[in-house]
ZAMARGU-4260 file (C-alpha; in steps of 0.2 Angstrom, whole numbers, plus 5000, padded with zeros to 4 digits):
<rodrens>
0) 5000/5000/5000 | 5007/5017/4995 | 5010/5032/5007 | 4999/5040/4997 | 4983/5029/5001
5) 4989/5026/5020 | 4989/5049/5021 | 4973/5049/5011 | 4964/5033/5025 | 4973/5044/5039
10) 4962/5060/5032 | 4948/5051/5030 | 4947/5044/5048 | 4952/5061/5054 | 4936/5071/5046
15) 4925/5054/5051 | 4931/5059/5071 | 4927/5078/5068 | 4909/5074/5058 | 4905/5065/5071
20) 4910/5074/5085 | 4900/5089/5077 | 4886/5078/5076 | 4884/5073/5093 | 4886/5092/5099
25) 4871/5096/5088 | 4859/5082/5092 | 4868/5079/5111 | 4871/5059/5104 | 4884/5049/5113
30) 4900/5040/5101 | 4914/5026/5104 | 4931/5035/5101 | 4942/5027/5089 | 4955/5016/5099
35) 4972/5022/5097 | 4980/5004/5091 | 4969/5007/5076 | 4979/5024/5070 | 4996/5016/5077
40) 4994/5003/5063 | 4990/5016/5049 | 5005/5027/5055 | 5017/5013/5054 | 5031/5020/5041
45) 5026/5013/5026 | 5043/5002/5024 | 5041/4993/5042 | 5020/4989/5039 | 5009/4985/5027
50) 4990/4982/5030 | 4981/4970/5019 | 4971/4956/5022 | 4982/4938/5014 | 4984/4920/5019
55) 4995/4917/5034 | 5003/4902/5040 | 5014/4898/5056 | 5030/4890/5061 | 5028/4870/5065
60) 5041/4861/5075 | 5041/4845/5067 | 5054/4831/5066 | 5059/4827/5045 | 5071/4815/5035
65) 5084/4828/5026 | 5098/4829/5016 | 5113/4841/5017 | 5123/4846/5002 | 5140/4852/5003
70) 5155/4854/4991 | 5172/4848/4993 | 5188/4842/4985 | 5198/4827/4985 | 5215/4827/4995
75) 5232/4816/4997 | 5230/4805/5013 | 5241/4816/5024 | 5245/4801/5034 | 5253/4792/5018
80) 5269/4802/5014 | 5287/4798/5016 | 5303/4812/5017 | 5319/4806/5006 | 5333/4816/5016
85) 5351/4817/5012 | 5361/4804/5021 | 5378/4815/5018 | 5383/4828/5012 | 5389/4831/4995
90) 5385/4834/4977 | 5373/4828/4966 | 5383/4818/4953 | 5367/4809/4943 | 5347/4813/4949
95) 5336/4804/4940 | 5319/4810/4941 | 5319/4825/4932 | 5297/4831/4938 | 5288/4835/4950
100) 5273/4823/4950 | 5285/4810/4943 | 5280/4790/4948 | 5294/4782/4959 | 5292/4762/4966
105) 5299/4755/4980 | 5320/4752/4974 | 5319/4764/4960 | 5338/4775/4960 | 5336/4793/4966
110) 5350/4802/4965 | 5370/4798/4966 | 5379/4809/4977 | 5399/4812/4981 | 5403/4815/4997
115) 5422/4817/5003 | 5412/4809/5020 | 5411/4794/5014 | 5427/4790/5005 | 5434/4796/5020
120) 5422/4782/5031 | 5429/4769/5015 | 5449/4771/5019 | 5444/4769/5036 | 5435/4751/5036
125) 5449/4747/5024 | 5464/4752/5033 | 5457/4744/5048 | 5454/4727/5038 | 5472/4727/5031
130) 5481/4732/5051 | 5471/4725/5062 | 5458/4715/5056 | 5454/4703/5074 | 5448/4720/5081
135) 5430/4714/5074 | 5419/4730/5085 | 5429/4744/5076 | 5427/4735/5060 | 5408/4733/5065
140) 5406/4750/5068 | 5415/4758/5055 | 5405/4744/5042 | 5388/4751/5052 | 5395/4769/5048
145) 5394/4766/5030 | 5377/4760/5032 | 5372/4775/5039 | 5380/4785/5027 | 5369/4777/5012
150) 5380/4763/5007 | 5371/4745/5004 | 5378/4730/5011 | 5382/4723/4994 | 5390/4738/4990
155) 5401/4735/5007 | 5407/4718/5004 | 5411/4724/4984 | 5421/4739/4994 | 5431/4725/5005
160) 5434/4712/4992 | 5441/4724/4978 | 5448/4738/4991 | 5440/4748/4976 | 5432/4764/4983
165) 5417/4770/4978 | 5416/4789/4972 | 5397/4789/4973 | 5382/4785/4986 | 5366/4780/4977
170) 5350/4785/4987 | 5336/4774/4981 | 5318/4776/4985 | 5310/4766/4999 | 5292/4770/4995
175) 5280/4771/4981 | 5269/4785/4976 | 5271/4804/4968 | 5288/4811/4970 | 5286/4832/4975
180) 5300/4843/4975 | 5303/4848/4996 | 5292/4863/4999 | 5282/4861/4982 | 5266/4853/4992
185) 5262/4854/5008 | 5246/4845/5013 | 5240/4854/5032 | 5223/4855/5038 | 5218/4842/5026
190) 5216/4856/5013 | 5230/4853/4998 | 5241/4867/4991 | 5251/4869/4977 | 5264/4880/4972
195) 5273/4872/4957 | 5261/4866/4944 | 5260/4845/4938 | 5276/4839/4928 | 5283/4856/4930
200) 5304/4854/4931 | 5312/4850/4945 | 5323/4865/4954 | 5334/4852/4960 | 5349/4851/4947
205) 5366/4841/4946 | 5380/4848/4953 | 5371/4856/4968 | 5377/4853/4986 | 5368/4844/4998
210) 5367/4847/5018 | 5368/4828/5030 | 5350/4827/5035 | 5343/4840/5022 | 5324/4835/5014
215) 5324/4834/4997 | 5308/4824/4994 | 5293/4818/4998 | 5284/4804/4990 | 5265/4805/4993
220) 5256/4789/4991 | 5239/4790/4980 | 5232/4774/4982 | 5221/4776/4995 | 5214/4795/4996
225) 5204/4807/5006 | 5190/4815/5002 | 5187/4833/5010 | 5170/4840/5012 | 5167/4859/5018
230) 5153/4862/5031 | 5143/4877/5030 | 5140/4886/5047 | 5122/4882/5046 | 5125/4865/5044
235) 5139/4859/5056 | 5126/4852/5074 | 5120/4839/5062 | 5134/4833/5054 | 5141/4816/5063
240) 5155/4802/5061 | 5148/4787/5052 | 5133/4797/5041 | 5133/4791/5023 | 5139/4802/5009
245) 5131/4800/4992 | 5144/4810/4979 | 5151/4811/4965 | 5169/4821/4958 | 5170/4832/4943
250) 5175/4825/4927 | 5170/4808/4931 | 5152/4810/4924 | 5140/4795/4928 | 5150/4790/4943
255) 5142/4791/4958 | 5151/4784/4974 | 5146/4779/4993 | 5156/4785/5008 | 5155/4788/5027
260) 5161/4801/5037 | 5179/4796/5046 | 5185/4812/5055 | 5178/4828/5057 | 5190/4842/5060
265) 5182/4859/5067 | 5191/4875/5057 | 5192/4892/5066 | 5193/4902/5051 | 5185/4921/5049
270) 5179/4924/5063 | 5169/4906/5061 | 5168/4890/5067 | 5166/4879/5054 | 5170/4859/5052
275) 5179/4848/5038 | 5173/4831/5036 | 5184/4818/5029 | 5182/4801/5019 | 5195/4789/5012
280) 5192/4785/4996 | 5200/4769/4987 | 5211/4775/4973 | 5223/4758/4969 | 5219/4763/4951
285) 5221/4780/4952 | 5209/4787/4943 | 5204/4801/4954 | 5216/4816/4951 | 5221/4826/4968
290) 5210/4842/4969 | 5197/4837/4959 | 5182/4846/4965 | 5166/4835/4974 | 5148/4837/4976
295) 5141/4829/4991 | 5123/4826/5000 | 5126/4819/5018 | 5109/4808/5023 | 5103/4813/5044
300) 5089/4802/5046 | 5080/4812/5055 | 5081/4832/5063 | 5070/4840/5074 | 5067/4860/5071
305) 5054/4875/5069 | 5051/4874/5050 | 5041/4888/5039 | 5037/4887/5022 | 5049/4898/5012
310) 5039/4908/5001 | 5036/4917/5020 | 5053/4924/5020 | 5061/4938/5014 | 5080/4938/5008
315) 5088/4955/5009 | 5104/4947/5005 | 5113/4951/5022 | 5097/4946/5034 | 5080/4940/5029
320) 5065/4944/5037 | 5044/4938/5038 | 5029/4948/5039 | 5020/4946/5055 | 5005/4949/5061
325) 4998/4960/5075 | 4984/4972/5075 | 4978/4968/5058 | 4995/4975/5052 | 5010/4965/5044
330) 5027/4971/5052 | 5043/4967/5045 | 5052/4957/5058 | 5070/4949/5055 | 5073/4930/5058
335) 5088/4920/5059 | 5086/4906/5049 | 5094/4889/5044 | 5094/4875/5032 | 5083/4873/5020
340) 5071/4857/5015 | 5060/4856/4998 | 5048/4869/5001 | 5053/4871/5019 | 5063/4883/5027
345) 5074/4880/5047 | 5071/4896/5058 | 5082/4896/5071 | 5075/4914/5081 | 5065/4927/5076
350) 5049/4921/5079 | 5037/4905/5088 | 5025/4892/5084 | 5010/4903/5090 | 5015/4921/5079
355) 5005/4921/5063 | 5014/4927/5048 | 5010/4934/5030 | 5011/4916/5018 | 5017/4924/5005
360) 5028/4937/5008 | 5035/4944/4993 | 5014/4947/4988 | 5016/4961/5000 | 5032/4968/4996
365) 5032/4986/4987 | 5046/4980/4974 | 5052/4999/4973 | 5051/5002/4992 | 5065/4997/5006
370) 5059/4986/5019 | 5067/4989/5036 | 5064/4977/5050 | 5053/4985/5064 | 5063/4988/5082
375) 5049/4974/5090 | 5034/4964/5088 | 5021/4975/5095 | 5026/4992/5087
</rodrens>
């Protein structure tokens, strides 16, 4: 209804009070004032109030089967990674992976490495051998020393049975799975990030020194994978360990996998908590591809809540707000709401089972006017 109309109604009620009021001093005839909650409704501003007379509904507490869809991506196990260090230090004679991303198995050469460490370590088994070979716990210890160092065992026994020294240390890889270059991934808070792109070359070159101890890979093992599922605010109280998970992962159309929730992990992030919900995934055959994005609906049997139909709520974008009802007036009046079901809408505060609200709100809504919440119910 337009300010126009509502001045125009005011007027009219006006004039009515002082006809009658001239009536009743002529012909001494006794009238019921209008009530003062009558005017207060047409002087509501016209963007906190509307009066009109529409189908209204109410809130029902009521107890439904719902679904709960959330996005989220899929992630290295961040329990499944191993770190190939430097043994000694020295220089890279011969690397043999050449990419980030690059396959390695279980034996497969690394990297050959001179060291002046462990020639060193070599003389000293040997002179030891050839000047006093019954002291058997030095030689032990020296032969340990080499192990330490990188050297094999059969590389040991060549060592003492030719008395040739070895020039180079071969590191081979121990695990299988994706090689990354040190500091290229990092896989925390089960969110993944990269800062060199797939099969991009490694920095790592020949003829660069190497510290003792000092990181240089890590090998990531993909076949077994998590899937990572970002809760929304609104969602986390119902989201549980052991809940199934219907989803599927972005260019893999037609593929519709089952999971359940493993680990939930609550993130304080912007001011918000918020949760992560994980899942392993098999991957043996590795045909997911690590941050592939996932569309999720997680089954909760059943939840209990105050439940509106949405067509009764208003979004402004930052709040949203219903119409209610009170002295033959619709007041705008903010509600906090939460998930939402088919037709059905969660409010969480705002309003109760017993107020009465417009059933449609946007019927009432001057699309050109700005709707402001009023301070309270009764106003």
């Amino acid at each position: 209804m337009s300010r126009f109309i509502k001045i125009l109604i005011l007027h009219f009620a006006i004039f009515g009070i002082l006809f009658s009021s001239c009536k009743n001093e002529r012909h001494d005839v006794h009238y019921t004032p209008i009530k003062i909650d009558s005017l207060r409704a047409l002087l509501q501003p016209v963007n906190q109030s509307v009066i009109a007379d529409v189908k209204t509904t109410h809130a029902e507490r009521k107890e439904i089967p719902i679904t709960v869809h959330v996005e989220g991506f899929i992630d290295y196990d961040g329990e499944r990674f191993e770190t190939i260090a430097a043994r000694v230090s020295g220089r890279i004679e011969k690397l043999f992976l050449r990419y980030n991303f690059q396959t390695v198995n279980v034996g497969d050469k690394v990297m050959e490495i001179y060291s002046s460490e462990l020639i060193t370590a070599q003389q000293n088994l040997l002179y030891v051998i050839e000047n006093d070979p019954l002291s058997t716990e030095m030689i032990n210890n020296l032969h340990q020393r080499l192990i330490t160092l990188g050297m094999t065992s059969a590389e040991i026994n060549e060592l003492i049975k030719t008395k040739k020294l070895l020039q180079t240390v071969t590191v081979y890889s121990m695990y299988h799975g994706h090689i990354h270059e040190q500091g290229s991934m990092d896989v925390t808070e089960g969110k993944q990030m990269n800062s060199i792109p797939e099969n991009a070359v490694l920095n790592i070159k020949e003829g660069m020194y190497l510290d003792k101890g000092q990181n240089i890979f890590t090998i990531y093992n993909a076949d077994k994978i998590w899937v990572i599922l970002q809760i929304k605010m609104d969602d986390v109280s119902k989201i549980k360990i052991g809940q199934e998970v219907d989803f599927t992962v972005e260019n893999e159309p037609g593929m519709e996998m089952t999971g359940k929730i493993d680990f939930i992990q609550r993130v304080y992030e912007q001011g918000e908590n918020t949760l992560r919900a994980r899942m392993y995934l098999d991957n043996s055959l590795h045909q997911h591809k690590i941050g592939s994005s996932v569309e999720a609906d997680i089954s909760i049997a059943a939840y209990s809540a105050l439940w509106v139909d949405r067509n009764a709520v208003i979004d402004l974008g930052g709040s949203k707000v219903v119409l209610l009802k009170s002295n033959n007036a619709f007041h705008v009046t903010p509600v906090k709401t939460g998930m939402t079901q088919g037709d059905l809408i969660e409010v969480i505060s705002g309003i109760n089972e017993d107020d009465m609200i417009a059933a449609n709100a946007n019927y009432l809504i001057d699309s050109e006017g700005f709707i402001k919440p009023a301070s309270n119910k009764s106003e």
